[in-house]
N, C-alpha and C positions, 0 to 999 in steps of 0.2 A: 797039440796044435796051438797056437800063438797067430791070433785074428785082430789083428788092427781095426776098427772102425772109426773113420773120422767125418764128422759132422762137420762142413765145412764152411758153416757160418759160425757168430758165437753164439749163439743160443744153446747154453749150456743145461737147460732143462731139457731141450730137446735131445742132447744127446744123452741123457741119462733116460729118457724114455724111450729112445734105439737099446742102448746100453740094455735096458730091462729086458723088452724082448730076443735080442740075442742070446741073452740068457737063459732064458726059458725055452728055446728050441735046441739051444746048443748041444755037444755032446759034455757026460761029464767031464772027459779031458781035456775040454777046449778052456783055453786062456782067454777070455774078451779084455780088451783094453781100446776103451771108448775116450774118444776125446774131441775136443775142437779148438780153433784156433782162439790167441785169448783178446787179438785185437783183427780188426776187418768188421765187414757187415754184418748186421743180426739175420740179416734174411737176404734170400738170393731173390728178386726179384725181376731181372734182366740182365743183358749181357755186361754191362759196368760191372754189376757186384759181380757175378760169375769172374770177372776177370780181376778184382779187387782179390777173390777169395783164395786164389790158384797161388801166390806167391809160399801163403799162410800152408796151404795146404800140402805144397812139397817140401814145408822146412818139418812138418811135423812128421814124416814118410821119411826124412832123414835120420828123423831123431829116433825109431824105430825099426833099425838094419835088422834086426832078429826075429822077424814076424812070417809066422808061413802064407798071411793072405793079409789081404788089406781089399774093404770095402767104405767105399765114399757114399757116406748116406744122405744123397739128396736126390731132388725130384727129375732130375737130369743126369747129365754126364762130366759134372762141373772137375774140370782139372783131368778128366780121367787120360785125356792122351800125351799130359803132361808127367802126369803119374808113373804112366807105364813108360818111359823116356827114361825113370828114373831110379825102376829099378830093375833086377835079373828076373 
């Protein structure tokens, strides 16, 4: 399996602190490929940035056709009905 997660601010520490944990629960054959976007807000703090972060977020859902899941790790549902718009 091949698991997308993307951290959908740039706080790139944080996503290597998802990234970690994923890891450690995962199964051995699961592929994690953790990432976030490299420009937009460092932090989602309202609906602005939520909707700042959603452009970022579906170009990187694109750039990752080959993934059997994808999870968006924030503290909400930030892009999520945009996400699913966007793939099979």
């Amino acid at each position: 399996m091949r698991m997308l997660i993307v951290n959908p601010n740039t706080t790139e520490s944080m996503t290597r602190k998802v990234e970690a944990v994923a890891q450690s629960v995962a199964r051995p054959d699961t592929e994690i490929i953790a990432t976030n976007p490299k420009s937009g807000p460092a932090s989602i703090q309202g609906f602005h940035d939520a909707a700042m972060c959603v452009p970022h977020l579906l170009e990187i859902i694109r750039e990752h056709p080959q993934v059997d899941a994808i999870v968006i790790a924030c503290f909400d549902d930030t892009g999520l009905d945009a996400a699913r718009c966007s793939v099979d």
